[in-house]
C-alpha positions, -999 to +999 in steps of 0.1 A: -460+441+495-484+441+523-491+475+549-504+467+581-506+498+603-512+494+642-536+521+653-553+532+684-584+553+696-573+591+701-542+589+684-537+620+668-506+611+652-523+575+638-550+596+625-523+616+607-506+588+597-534+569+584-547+606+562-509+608+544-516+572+535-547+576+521-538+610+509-508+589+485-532+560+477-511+534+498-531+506+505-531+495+538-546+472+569-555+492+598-551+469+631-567+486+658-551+475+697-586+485+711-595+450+698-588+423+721-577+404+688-549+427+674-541+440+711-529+405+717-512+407+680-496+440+694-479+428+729-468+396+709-446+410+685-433+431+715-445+465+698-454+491+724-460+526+704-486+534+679-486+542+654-465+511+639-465+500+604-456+465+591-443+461+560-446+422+546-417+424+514-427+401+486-396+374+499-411+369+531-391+395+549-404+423+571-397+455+580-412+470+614-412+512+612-422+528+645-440+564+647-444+585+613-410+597+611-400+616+577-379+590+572-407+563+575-428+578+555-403+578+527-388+540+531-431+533+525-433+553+497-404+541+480-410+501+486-448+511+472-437+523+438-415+494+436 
């Protein structure tokens, strides 16, 4: 399993997002938008809210979970003890 997490600048609820994570030891791959790079990333998979988190399953599959939701948070937790 793979976590990519799109972040922005002055996002409180990225930088909240992004502490829980951390706070749970899930390893993850913050993608800031304020990078032309992962900006272009962003608009291209037709995301539009921040923060977003990307999860790449072992068969290839991928799961998209918008904001940080309780429910979010839990879905992450239980594909990362899995």
């Amino acid at each position: 399993m793979k976590l990519i997490v799109y972040t922005q600048q002055n996002c409180p609820p990225c930088k909240s997002f992004k502490k829980w994570l951390d706070e749970n030891n899930i390893i993850y791959e913050n993608r800031n938008i304020s990078t032309s790079h992962y900006r272009k990333e962003f608009i291209d998979r037709g995301l539009r809210m921040t923060p977003t988190t990307i999860i790449e399953l072992e068969n290839g599959s991928e799961l998209t979970l918008k904001g940080i939701r309780k429910s979010s948070k839990e879905k992450i937790l239980e594909i990362s003890k899995s």
